[in-house]
PAZAPA-4460 file (N, C-alpha, C; in steps of 0.05 Angstrom, whole numbers, plus 32768, in hexadecimal, padded with zeros to 4 digits):
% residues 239
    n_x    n_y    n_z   ca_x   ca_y   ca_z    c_x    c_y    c_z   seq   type   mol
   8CFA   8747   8254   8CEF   8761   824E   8D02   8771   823D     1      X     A
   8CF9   8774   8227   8D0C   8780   8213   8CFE   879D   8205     2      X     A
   8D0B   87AC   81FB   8CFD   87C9   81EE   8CFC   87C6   81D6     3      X     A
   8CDC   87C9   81CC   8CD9   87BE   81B4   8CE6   87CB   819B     4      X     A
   8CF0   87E2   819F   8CFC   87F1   8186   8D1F   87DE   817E     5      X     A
   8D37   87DF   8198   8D4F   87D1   819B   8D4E   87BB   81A3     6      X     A
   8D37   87AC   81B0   8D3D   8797   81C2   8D51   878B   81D3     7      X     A
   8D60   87AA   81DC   8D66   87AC   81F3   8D59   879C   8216     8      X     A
   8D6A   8799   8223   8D59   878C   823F   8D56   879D   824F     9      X     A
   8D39   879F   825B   8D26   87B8   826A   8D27   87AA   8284    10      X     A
   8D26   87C1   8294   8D22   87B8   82B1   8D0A   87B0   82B8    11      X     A
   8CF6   87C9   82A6   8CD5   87BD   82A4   8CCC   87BE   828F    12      X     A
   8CB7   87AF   828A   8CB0   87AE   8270   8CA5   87CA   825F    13      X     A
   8CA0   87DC   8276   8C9C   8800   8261   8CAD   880B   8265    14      X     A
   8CC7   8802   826C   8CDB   881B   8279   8CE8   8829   8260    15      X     A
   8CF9   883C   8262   8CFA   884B   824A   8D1D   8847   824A    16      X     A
   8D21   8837   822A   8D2F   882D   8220   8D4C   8842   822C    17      X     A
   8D5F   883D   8235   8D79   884C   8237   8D8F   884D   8218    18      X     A
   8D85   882B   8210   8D99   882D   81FC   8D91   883E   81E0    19      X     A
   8D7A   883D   81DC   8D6B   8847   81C2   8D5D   8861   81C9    20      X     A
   8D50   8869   81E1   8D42   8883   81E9   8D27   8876   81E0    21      X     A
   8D1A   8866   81DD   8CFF   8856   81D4   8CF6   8860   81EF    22      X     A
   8CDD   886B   81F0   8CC2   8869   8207   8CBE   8852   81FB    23      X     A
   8CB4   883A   820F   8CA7   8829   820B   8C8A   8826   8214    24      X     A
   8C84   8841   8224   8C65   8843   8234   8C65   8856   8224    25      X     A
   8C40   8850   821A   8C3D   8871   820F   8C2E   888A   821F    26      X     A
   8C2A   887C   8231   8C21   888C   824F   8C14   8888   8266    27      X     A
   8C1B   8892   827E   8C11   8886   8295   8BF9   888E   82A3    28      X     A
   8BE8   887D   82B5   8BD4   8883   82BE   8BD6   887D   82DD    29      X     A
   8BCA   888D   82E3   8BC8   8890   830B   8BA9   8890   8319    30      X     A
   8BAA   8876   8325   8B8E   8872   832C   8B8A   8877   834A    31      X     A
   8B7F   8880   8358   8B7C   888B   8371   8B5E   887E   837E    32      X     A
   8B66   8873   8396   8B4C   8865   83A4   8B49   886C   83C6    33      X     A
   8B43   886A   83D6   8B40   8873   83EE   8B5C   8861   8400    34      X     A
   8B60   8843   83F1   8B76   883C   8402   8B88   882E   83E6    35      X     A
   8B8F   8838   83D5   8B9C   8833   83C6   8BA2   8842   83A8    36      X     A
   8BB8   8845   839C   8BBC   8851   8385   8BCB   883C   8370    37      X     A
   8BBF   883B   8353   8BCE   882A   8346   8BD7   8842   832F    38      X     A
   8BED   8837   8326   8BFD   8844   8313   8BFC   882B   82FC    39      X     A
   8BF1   883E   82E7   8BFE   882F   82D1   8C01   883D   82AE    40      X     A
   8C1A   881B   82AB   8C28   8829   8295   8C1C   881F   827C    41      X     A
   8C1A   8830   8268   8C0E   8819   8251   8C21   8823   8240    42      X     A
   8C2A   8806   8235   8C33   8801   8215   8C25   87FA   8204    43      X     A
   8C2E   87F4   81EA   8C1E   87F2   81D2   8C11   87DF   81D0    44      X     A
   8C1F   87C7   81DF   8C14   87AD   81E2   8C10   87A1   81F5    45      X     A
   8C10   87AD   820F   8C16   87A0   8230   8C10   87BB   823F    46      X     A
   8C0C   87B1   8258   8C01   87C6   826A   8C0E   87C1   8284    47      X     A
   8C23   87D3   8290   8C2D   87CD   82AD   8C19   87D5   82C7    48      X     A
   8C19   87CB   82DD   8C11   87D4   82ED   8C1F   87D3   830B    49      X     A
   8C1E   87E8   8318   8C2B   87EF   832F   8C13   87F1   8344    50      X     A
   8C13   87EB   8354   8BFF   87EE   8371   8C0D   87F7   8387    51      X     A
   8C02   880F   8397   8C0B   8818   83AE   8BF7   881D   83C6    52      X     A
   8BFF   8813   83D8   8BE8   880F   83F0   8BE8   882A   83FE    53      X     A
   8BD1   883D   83FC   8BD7   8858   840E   8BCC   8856   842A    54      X     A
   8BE3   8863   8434   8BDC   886B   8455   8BE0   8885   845B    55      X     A
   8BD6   888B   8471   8BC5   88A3   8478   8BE0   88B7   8481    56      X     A
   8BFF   88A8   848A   8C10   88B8   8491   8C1E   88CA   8480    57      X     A
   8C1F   88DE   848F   8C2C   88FB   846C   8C4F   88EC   8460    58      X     A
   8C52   88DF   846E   8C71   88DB   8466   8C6D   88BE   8456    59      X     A
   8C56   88AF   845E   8C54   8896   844E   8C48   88A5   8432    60      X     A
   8C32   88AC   842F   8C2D   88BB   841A   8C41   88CC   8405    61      X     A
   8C4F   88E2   841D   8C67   88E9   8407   8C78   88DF   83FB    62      X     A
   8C87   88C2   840D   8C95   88AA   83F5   8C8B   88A5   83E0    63      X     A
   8C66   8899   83E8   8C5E   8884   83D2   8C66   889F   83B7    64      X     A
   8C5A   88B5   83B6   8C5A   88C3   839F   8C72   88CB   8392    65      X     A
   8C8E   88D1   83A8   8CA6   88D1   83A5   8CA7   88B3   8388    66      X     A
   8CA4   88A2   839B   8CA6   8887   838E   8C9A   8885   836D    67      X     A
   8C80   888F   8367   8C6E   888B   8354   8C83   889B   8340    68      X     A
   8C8B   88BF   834C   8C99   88D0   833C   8CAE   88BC   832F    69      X     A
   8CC0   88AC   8343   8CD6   889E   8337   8CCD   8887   8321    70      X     A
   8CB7   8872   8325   8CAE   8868   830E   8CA9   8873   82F0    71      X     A
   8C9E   8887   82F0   8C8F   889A   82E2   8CA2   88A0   82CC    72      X     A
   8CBC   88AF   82E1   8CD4   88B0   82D7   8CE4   88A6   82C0    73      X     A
   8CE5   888C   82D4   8CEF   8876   82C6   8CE9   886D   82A5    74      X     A
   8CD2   8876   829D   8CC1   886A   8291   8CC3   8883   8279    75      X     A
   8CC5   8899   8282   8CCF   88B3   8273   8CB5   88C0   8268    76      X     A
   8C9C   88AB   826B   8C8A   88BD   8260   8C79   88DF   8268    77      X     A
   8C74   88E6   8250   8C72   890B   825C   8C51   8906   825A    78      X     A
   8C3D   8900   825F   8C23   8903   8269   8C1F   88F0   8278    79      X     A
   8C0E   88F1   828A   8BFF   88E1   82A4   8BE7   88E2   82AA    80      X     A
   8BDE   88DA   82AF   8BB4   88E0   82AB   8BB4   88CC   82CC    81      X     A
   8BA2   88E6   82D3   8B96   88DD   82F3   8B77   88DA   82F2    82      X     A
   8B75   88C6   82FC   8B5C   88C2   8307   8B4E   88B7   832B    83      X     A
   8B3A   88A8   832C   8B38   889D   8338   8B14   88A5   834D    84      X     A
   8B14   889B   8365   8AF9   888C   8368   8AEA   88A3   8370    85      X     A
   8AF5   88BF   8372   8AE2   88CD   8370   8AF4   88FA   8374    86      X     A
   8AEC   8907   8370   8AFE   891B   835F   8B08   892B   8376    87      X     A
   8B03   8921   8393   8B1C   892D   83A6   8B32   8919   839D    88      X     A
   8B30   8903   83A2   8B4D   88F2   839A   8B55   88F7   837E    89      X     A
   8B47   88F9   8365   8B54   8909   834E   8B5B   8923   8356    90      X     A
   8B57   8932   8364   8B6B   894E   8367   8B7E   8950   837E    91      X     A
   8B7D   893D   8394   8B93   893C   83A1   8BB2   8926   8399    92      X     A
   8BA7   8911   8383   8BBF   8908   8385   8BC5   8918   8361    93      X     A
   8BBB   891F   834D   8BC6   893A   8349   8BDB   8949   834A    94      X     A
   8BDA   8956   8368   8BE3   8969   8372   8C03   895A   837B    95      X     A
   8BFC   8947   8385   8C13   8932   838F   8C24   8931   837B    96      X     A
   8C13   891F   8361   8C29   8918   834D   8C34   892F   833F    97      X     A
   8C27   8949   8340   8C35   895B   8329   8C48   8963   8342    98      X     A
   8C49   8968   8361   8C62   8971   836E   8C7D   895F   8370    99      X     A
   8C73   8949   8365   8C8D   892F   8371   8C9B   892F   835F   100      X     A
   8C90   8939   833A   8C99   892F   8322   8CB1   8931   8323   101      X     A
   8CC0   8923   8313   8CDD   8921   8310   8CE3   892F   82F8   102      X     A
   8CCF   8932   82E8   8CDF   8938   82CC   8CC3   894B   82C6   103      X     A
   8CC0   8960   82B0   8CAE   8962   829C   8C9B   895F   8297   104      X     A
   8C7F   895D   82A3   8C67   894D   82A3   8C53   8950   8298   105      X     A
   8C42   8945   8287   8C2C   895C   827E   8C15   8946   8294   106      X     A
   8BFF   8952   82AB   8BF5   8943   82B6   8BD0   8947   82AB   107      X     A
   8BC3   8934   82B2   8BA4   893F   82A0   8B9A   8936   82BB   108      X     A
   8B86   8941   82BD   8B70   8931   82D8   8B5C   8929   82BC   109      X     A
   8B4C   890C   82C6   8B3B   8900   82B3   8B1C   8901   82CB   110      X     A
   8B0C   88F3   82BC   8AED   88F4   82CD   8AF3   88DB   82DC   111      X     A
   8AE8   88D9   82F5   8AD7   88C7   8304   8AD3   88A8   82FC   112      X     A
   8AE1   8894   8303   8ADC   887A   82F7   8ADC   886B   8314   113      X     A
   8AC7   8858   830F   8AC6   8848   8325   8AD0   8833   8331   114      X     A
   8AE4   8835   831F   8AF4   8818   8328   8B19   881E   8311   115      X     A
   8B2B   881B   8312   8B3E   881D   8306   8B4A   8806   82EB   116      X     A
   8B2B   87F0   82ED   8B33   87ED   82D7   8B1F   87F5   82B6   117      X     A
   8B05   8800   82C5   8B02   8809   82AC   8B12   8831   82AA   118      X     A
   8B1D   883B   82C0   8B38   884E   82B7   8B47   8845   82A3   119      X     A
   8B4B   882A   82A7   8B68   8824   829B   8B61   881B   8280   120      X     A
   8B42   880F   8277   8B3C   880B   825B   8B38   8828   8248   121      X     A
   8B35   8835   8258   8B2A   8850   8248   8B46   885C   8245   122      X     A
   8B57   8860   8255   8B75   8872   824D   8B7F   8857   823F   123      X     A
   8B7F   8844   8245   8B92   8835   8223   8B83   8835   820E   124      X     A
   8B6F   883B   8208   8B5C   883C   81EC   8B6D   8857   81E4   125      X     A
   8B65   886F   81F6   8B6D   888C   81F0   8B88   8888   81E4   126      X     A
   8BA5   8881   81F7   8BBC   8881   81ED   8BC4   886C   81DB   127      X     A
   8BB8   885C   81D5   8BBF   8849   81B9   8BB1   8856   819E   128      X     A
   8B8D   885E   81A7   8B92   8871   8194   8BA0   8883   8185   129      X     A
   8BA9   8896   819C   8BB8   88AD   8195   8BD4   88A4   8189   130      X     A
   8BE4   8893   8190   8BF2   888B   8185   8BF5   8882   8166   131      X     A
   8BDE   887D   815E   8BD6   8872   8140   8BD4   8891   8131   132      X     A
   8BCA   88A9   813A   8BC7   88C2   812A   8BDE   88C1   8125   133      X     A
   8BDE   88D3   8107   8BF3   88DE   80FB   8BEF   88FC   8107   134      X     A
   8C0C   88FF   80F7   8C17   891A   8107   8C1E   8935   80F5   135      X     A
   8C14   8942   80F6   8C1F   8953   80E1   8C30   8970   80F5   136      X     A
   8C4D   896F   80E9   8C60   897D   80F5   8C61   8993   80E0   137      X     A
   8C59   89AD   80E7   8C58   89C6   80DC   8C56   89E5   80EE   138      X     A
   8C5A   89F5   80E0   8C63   8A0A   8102   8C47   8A10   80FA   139      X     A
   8C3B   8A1B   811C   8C21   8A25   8124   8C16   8A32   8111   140      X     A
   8C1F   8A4C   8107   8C11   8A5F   80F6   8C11   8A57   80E0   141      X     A
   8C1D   8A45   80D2   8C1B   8A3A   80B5   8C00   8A2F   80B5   142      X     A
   8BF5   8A24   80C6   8BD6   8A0F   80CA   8BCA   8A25   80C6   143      X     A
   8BC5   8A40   80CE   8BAA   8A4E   80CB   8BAA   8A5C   80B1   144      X     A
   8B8C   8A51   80A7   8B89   8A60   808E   8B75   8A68   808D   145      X     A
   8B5F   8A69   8071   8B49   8A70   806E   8B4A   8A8E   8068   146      X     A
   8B28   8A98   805E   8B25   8AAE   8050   8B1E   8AC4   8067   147      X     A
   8B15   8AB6   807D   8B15   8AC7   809C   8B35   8AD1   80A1   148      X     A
   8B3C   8ADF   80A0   8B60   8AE5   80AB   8B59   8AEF   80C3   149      X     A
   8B46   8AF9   80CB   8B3E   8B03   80E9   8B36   8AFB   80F9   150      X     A
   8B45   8B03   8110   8B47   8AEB   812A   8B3C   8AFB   8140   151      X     A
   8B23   8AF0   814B   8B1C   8B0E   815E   8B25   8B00   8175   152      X     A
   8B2B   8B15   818E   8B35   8B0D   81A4   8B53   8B24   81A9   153      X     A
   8B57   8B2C   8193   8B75   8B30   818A   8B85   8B24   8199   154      X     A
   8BA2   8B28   81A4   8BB4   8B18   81A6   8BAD   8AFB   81BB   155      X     A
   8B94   8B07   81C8   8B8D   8AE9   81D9   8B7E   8ACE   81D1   156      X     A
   8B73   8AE1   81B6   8B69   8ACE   819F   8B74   8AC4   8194   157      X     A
   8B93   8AD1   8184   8BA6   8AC5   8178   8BA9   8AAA   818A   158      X     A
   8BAE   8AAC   81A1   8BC5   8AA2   81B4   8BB7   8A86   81B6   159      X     A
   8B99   8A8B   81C0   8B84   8A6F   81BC   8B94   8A5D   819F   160      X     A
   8B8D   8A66   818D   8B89   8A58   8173   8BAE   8A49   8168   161      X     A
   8BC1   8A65   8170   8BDE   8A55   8176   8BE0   8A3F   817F   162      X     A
   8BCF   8A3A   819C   8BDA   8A23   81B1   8BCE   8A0A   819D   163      X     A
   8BB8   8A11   8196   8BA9   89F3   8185   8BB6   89EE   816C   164      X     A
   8BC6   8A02   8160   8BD4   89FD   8143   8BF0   89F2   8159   165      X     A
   8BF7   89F4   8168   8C13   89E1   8174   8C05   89C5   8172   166      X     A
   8BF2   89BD   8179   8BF6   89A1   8173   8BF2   898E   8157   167      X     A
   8C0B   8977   815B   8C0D   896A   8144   8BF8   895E   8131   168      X     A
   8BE5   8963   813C   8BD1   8952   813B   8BB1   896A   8127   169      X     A
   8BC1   8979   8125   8BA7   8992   8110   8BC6   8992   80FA   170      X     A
   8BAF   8996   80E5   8BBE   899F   80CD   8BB6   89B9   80C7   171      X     A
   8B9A   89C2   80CD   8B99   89DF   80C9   8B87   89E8   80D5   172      X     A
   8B81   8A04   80D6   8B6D   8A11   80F2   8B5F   8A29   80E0   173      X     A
   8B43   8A2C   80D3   8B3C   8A3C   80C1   8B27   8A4E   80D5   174      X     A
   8B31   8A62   80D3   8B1F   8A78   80E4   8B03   8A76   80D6   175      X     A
   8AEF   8A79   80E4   8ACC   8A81   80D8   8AC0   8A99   80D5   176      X     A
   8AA1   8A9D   80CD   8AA4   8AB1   80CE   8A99   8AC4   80F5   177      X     A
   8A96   8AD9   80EF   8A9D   8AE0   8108   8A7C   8AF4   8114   178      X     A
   8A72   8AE9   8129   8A52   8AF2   8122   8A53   8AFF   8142   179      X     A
   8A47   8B0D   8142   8A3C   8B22   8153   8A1F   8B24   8168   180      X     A
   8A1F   8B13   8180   8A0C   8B0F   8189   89F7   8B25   8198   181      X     A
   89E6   8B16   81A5   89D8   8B2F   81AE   89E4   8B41   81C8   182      X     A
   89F5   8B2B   81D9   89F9   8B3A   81FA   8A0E   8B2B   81FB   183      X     A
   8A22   8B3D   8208   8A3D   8B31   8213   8A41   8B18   8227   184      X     A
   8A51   8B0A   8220   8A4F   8AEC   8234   8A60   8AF4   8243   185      X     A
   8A73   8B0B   8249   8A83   8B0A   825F   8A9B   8AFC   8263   186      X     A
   8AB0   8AFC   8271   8AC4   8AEA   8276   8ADA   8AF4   8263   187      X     A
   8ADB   8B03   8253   8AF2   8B0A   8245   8AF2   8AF9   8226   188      X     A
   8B0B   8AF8   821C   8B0F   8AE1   8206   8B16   8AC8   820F   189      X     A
   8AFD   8AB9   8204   8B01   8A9C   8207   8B04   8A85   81F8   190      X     A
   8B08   8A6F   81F1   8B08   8A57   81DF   8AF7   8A4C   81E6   191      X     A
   8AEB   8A37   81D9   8AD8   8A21   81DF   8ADE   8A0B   81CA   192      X     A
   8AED   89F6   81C7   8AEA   89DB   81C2   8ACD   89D6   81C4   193      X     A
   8AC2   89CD   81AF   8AA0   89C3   81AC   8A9C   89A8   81AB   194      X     A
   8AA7   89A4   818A   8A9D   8980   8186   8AAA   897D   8169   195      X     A
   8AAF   8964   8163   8ABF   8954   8146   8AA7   894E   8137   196      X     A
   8AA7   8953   8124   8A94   8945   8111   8A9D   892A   810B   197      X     A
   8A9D   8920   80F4   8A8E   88FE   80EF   8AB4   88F5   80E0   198      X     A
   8AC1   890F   80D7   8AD5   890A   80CE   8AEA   8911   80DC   199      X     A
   8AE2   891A   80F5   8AFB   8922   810A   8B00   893C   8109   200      X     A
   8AFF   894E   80FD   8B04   8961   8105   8AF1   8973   8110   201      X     A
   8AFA   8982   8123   8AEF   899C   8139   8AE9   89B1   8134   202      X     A
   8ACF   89B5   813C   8AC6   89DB   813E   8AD3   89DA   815C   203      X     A
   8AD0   89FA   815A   8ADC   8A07   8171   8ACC   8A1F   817B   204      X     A
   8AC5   8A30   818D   8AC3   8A4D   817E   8AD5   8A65   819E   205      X     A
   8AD5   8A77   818B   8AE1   8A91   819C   8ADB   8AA3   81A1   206      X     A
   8AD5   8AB0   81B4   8AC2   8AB8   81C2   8ACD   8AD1   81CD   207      X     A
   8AC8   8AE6   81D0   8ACF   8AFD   81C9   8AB7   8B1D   81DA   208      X     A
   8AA9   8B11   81F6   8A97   8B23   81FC   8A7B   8B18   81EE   209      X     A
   8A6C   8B28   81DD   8A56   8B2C   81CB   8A60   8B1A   81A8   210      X     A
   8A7D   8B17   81A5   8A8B   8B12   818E   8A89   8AF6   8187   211      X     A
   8A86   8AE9   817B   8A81   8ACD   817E   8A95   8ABA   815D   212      X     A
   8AAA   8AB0   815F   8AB5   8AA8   8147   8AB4   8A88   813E   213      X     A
   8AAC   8A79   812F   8AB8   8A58   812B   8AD2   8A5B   811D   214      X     A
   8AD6   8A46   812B   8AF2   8A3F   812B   8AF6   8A29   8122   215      X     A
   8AFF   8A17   80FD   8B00   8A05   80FC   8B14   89F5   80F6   216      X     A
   8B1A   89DC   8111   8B3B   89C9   8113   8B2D   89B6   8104   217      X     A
   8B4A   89B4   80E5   8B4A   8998   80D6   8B62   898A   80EC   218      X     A
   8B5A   8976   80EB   8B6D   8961   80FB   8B73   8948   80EB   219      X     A
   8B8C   8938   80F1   8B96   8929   80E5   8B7D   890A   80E6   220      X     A
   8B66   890A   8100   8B5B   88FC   80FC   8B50   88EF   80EE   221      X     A
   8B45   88CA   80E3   8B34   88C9   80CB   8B1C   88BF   80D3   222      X     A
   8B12   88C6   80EC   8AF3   88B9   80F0   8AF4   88CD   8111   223      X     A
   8AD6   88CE   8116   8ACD   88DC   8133   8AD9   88CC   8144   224      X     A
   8AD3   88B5   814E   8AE4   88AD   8156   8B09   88B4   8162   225      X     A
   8B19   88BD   814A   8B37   88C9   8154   8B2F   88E2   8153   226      X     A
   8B1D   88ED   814A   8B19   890D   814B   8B12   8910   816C   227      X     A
   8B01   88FB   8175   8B00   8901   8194   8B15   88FE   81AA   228      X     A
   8B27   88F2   819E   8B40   88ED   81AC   8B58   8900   819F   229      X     A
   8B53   8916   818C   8B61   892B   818C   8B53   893D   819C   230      X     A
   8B37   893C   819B   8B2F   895E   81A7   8B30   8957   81D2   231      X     A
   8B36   8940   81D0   8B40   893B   81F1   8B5F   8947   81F1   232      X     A
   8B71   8943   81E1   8B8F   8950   81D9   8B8E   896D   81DA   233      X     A
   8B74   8978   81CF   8B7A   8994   81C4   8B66   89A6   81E3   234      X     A
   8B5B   8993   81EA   8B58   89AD   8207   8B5F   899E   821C   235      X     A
   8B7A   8993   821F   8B94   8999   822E   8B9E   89B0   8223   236      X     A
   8BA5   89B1   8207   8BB4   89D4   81FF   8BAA   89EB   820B   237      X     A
   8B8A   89E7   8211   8B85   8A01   8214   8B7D   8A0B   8235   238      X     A
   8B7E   89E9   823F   8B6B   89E9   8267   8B85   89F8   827A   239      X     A
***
């Protein structure tokens, strides 16, 4: 087991390189079942897997997740995607893994899968995907342009459209124009993530009472396809 960047010798085959700083997982997944939880790591080319038998005692339970935190760890990666056989066990082990974490975590709860291994085909499609986008590194407010300069919501509108210009993955964010409905929808200022067109990039719109704006993310994507696997990226920014 070597790290493919130094070929260095790994303790596991995703563990995260000491000599070079290489992640060799590009992120982990947590599957949750009534008497069991599997953890796993995917690399670019291989897929680890960990199995833990759950029992019903609070102190056996608190190890195993103790335990999972320390894998996790190990491994250095900063997202984790939970799932599993039905959405009490996606929100209680959750709760587990974001209190045990050792380090930094960004955690996602995913939908309902019936079994952990089609979990585990759908998050390595997602993160091998994602791994293939390019990246475009530019500060937030440089991305927004367009002949709209007005951002309704004021500063909570700004604040929406900031978080989506942080990721690497938009090159630019062009305000629309801004239309005026019949009756207030209530709830204050909101975002809404909608849908990618055919070339990847996202409408959005912002929502403002009675106020109603589109909002449109170019993204580094080149087909619907990675445009759907950025606009899964871009409402984590905003959930």
């Amino acid at each position: 087991m070597r790290c493919r960047r130094c070929h260095a010798e790994l303790m596991y085959k995703t563990a995260y390189c000491l000599n070079c700083g290489y992640r060799n997982a590009l992120g982990c997944g947590v599957y949750a079942r009534e008497d069991k939880i599997c953890l796993f790591f995917i690399g670019e080319d291989i897929v680890e897997t960990i199995s833990f038998k759950l029992y019903e005692e609070e102190k056996s339970v608190i190890n195993m997740f103790e335990l999972i935190a320390e894998r996790i760890h190990e491994r250095r990666v900063d997202e984790t995607y939970i799932s599993g056989s039905n959405h009490d066990l996606i929100e209680s082990t959750f709760e587990m893994v974001k209190r045990y974490s050792l380090s930094p975590l960004r955690i996602f709860k995913t939908d309902v899968f019936e079994d952990s291994g089609e979990f585990l085909k759908s998050l390595t499609d997602y993160l091998r995907t994602k791994r293939e986008l390019k990246r475009v590194y530019m500060r937030p407010e440089k991305k927004i342009h367009g002949s709209h300069s007005t951002i309704i919501g004021g500063k909570i509108g700004l604040k929406f459209i900031e978080k989506i210009a942080r990721s690497e993955f938009v090159k630019k964010i062009v305000p629309g124009v801004i239309e005026a409905k019949g009756t207030a929808s209530g709830g204050g200022v909101r975002f809404k993530l909608t849908r990618c067109d055919e070339r990847g990039n996202i409408r959005a719109l912002l929502i403002n009472g009675a106020t109603v704006q589109e909002i449109h993310i170019i993204t580094t994507a080149r087909n619907k396809e990675e445009g759907e696997i950025v606009l899964k990226i871009l409402k984590g920014f905003i959930d």
